[in-house]
DRENLO-948335 format. One record per residue (C-alpha): x, y, z; residue in three letters. Coordinates in steps of 0.001 Angstrom, whole numbers, padded with zeros to 6 digits, always signed. Example, Ala and Ser with C-alpha at 12.3 -4.5 7.8 and 13.67 -1.06 7.14 Angstrom:
residues 2
+012300-004500+007800ALA/+013670-001060+007140SER/
END
This chain:
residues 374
+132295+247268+145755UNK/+128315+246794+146615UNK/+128645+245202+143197UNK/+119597+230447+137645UNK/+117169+229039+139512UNK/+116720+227091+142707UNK/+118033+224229+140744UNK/+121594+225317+139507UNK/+123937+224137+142130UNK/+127195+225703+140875UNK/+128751+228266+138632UNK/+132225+226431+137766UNK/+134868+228010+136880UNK/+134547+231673+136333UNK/+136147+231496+132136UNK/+132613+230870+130610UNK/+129568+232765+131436UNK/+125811+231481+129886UNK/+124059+234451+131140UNK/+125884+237397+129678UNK/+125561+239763+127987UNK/+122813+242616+126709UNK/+125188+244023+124181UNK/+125643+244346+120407UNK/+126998+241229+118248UNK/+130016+239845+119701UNK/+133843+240826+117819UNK/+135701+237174+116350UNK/+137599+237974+119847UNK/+134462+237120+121995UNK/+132120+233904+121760UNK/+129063+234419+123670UNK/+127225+231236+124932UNK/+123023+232393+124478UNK/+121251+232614+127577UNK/+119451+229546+127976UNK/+122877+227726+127774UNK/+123556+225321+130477UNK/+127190+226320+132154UNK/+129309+223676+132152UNK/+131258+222369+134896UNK/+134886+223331+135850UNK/+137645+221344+134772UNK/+140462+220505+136480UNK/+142739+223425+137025UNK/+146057+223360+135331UNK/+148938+223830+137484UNK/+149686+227109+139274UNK/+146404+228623+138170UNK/+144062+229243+140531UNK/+141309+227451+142051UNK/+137782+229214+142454UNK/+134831+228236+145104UNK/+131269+227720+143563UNK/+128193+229508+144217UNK/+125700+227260+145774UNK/+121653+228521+145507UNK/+119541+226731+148241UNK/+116385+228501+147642UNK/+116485+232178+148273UNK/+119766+232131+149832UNK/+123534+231956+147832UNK/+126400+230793+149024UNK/+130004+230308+148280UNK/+133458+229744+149991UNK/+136974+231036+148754UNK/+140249+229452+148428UNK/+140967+230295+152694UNK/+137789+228133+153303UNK/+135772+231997+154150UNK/+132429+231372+153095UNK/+129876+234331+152682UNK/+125793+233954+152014UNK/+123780+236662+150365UNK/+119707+236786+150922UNK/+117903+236470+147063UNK/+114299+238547+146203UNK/+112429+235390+146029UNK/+111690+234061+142129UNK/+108815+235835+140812UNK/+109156+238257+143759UNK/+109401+241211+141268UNK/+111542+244299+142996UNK/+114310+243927+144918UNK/+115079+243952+148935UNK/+115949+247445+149980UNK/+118022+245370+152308UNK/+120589+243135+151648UNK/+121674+240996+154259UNK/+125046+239170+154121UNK/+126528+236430+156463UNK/+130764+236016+156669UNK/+132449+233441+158424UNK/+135939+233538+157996UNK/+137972+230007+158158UNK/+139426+228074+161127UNK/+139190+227264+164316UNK/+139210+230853+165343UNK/+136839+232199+162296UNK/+134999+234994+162656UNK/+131133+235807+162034UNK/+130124+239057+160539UNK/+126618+239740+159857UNK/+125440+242909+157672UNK/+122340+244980+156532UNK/+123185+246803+153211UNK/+120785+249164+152464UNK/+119772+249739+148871UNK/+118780+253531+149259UNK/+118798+254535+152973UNK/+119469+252477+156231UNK/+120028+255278+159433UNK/+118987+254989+162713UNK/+118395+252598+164942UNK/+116692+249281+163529UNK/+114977+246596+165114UNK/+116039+243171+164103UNK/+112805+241134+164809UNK/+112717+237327+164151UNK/+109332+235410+164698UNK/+107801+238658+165849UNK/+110568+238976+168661UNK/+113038+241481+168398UNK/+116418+240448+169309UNK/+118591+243678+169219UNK/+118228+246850+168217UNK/+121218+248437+166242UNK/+122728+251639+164482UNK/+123219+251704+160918UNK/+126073+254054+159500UNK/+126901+254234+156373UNK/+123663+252497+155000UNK/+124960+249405+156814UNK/+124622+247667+160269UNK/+127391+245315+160661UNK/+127325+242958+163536UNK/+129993+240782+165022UNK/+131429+238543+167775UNK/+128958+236379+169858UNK/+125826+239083+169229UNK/+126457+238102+165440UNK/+126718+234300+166126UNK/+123245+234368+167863UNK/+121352+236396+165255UNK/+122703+233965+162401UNK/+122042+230750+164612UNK/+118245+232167+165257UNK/+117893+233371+161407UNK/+118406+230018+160476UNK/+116180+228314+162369UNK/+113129+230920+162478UNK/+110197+231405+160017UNK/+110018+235208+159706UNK/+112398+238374+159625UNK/+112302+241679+159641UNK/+113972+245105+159590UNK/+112035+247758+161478UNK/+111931+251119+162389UNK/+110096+251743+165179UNK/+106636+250426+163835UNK/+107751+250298+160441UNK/+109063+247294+158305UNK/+111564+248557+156255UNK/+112354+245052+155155UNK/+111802+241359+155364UNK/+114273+239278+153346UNK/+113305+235517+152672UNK/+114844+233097+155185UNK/+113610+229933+153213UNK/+116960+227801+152577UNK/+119234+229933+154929UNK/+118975+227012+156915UNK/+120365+224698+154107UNK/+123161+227820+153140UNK/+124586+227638+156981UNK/+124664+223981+157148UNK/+126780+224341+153639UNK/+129325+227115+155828UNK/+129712+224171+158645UNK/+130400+221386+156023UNK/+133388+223486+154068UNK/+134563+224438+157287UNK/+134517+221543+159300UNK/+132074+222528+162246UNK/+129558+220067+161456UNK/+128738+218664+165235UNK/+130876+221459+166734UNK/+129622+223631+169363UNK/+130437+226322+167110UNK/+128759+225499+164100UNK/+126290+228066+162742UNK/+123427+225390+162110UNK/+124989+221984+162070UNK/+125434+222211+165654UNK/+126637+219039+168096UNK/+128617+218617+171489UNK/+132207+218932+169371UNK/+134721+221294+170542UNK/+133413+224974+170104UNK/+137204+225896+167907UNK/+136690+222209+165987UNK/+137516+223266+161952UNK/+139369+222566+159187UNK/+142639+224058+159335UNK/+142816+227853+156782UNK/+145130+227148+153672UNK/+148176+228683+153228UNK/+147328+232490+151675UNK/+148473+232197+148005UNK/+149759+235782+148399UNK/+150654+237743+145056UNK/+154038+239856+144730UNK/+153158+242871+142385UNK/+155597+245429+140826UNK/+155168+249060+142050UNK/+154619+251058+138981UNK/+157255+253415+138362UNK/+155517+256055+135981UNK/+152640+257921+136923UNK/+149199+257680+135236UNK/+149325+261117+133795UNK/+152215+259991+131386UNK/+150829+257661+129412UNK/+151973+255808+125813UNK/+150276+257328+122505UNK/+150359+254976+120166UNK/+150653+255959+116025UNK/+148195+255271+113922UNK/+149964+252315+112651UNK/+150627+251131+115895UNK/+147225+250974+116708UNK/+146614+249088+113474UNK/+149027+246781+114692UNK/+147438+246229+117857UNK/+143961+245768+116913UNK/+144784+243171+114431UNK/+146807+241084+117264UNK/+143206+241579+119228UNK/+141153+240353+116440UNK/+139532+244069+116854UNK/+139904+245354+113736UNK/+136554+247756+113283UNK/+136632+250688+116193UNK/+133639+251065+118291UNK/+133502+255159+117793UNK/+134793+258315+119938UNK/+133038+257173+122858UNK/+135217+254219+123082UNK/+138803+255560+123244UNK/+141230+252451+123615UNK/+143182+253449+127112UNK/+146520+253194+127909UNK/+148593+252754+130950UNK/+152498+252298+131920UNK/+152796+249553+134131UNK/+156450+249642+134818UNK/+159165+251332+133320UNK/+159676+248748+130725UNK/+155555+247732+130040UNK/+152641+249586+128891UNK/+148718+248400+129228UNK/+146636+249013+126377UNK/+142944+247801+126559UNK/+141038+248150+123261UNK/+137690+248749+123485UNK/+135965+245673+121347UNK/+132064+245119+122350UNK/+130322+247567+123765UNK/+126302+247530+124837UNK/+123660+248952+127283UNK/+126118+248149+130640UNK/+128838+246642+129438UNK/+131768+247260+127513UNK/+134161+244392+126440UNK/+138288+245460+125924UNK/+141130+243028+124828UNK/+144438+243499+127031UNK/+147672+243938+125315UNK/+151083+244438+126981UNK/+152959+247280+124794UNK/+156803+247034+125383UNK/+159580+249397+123018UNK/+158767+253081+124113UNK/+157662+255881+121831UNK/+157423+255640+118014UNK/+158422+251753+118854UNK/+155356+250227+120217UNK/+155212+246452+120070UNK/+152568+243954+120939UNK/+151158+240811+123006UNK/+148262+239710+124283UNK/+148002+240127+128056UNK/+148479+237328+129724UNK/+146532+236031+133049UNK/+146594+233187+134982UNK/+143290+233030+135403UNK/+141233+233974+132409UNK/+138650+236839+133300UNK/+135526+235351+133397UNK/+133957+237033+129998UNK/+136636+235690+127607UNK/+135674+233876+124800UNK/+136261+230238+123486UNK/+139854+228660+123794UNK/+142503+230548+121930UNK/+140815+233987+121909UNK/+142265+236696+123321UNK/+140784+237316+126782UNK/+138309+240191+127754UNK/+137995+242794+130458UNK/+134254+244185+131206UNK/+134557+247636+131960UNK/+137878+247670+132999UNK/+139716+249597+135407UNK/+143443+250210+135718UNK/+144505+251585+139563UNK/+147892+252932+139310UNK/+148255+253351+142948UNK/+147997+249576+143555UNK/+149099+248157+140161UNK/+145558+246101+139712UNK/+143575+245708+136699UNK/+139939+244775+137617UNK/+137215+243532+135696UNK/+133149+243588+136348UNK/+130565+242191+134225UNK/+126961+242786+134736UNK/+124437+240479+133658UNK/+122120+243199+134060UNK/+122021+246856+134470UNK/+120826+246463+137820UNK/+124376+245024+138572UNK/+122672+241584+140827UNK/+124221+239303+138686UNK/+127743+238612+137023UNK/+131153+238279+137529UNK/+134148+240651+138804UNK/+138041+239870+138668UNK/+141110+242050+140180UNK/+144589+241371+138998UNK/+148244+241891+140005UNK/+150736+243138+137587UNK/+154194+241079+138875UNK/+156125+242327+135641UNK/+155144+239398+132932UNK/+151595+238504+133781UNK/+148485+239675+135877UNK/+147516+237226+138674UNK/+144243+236943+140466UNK/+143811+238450+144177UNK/+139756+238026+144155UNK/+137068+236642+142055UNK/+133567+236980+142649UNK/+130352+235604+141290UNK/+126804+235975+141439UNK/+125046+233720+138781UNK/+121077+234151+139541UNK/+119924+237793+139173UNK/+117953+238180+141867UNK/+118694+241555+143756UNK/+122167+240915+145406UNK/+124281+243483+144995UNK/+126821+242141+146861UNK/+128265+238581+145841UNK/+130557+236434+147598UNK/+133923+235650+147413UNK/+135398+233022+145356UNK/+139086+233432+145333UNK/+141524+235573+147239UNK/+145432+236153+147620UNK/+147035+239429+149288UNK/+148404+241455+147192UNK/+152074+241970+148481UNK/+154934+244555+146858UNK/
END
């Protein structure tokens, strides 16, 4: 995927979004906070679910760090800026004393050729992009980040040409946030937070919390039809009793040889549209019900005791995931995205991200991830 102000120093948990959605009035199965709502803070998390990082803004800069202590910073189109970077540049460093750094150019449009990476008027390397990306890494990548963060000016040329010249104010303050999670703080190999500590000094990477899933056994071209009744049935267990129209089909999927997905469309507006999970289980003419159950709630369900919502959902057979993305915008800068794991009674979280200021990144960091194994 390539899918707040200053002052909001955390998103929370990802199970209540303030700044969603454009769309038409919400179904009883979705309560949607208005947009000036304050988000709250994250409780504590019960046990076995999972715990999510929290997006930090320092100026135009985001940051956030996942459950294996890798942290990633996205540049921001400075407030009031108007249009967006054509290019986005993201900074990785992966957890532990041997983590990695990974520095990349995303570009909006078109990024080919080679580029000139110039900070206070000096340029520092020149580079390929493929793809519409230049990704950098190893001890070339190190340096850049180290001089990005403590330099007044950037830019992105070819040959004469700026192509682009993202904000470095509070990329300083984002790095120093890496070395603190990580413990590099007065390391020798801390991006900003630098000191005469052992270059490898960090916090030790938490165990991976490493999902089994259940290979679906039924391909996606045979899928459950469910009678009209059936489908009666279902949308009363979702609270989602009036249909949205033909444009909206509810969607099903076998998941094993003994479950069935069904996701019924219940919101739908400019960019987003809003479906309740249900697991089917009896076979044909026998279709029964329940609500789909997570252990993490995606991060557009509704109060407590509603059923919970995917944003345009999407159901890979191939890997047995179910993922969810909600835009805050059409432009796609701003929201939340979820994939699950089918293991045979529930879906569990393998990555959350989270971008809660719309301001031009594309790309958001990660929150929370678990390998998907099986």
């Amino acid at each position: 995927m390539h899918a707040m102000t200053s002052c909001v120093a955390a998103l929370g948990r990802i199970g209540a979004l303030a700044f969603l959605l454009a769309a038409s009035p919400p179904s009883p199965a979705q309560t949607v906070r208005p947009d000036e709502a304050p988000l709250p803070e994250p409780g504590a998390p019960r046990a076995g679910e999972p715990t999510l990082g929290r997006i930090q803004i320092f100026e135009d800069w985001a940051v956030g760090c996942d459950n294996r202590l890798t942290c990633s910073a996205v540049s921001l189109v400075p407030d009031g800026a108007g249009a967006a970077y054509s290019v986005l540049v993201t900074i990785q460093r992966s957890g532990g004393p041997a983590g990695a750094s990974v520095l990349r150019f995303l570009g909006a449009d078109q990024l080919r050729g080679k580029i000139d990476i110039v900070v206070d008027n000096r340029s520092l390397t020149r580079a390929t992009a493929a793809q519409d990306m230049i990704e950098l890494t190893g001890s070339s990548a190190l340096g850049i980040i180290r001089a990005l963060g403590s330099s007044y000016t950037f830019e992105l040329r070819e040959k004469k040409n700026v192509i682009s010249a993202p904000s470095l104010r509070g990329l300083s303050g984002a790095l120093r946030y890496m070395d603190e999670q990580q413990g590099r703080v007065g390391s020798k190999g801390a991006l900003a937070a630098l000191g005469e500590g052992a270059a490898d000094m960090a916090k030790p990477v938490p165990p991976d919390a490493g999902v089994v899933g259940i290979p679906v056994a039924v391909a996606d071209d045979v899928r459950p039809v469910l009678t009209a009744s059936e489908e009666a049935s279902a949308r009363h267990l979702a609270m989602c009793e009036q249909r949205l129209g033909t444009d909206y089909p509810l969607e099903t999927h076998m998941l094993d040889g003994q479950h069935a997905l069904v996701l019924l469309p219940c919101n739908a507006g400019a960019y987003n549209v809003s479906a309740v999970p249900l697991i089917a289980v009896g076979g044909a003419g026998q279709w029964q019900f329940q609500i789909a159950r997570f252990d993490l709630a995606p991060g557009f369900t509704g109060d407590p005791g509603t059923p919970p919502l995917i944003v345009n959902a999407r159901w890979n057979p191939s890997r047995g995931e179910l993922s969810s993305f909600a835009k805050g915008r059409g432009l796609g800068d701003c929201g939340t995205a979820e994939t699950y794991r089918w293991d045979g009674t529930r879906f569990r979280l393998t990555e959350a991200r989270s971008m809660p200021v719309c301001r031009g990144a594309w790309e958001w960091p990660v929150l929370y991830s678990a390998t998907a194994q099986g």
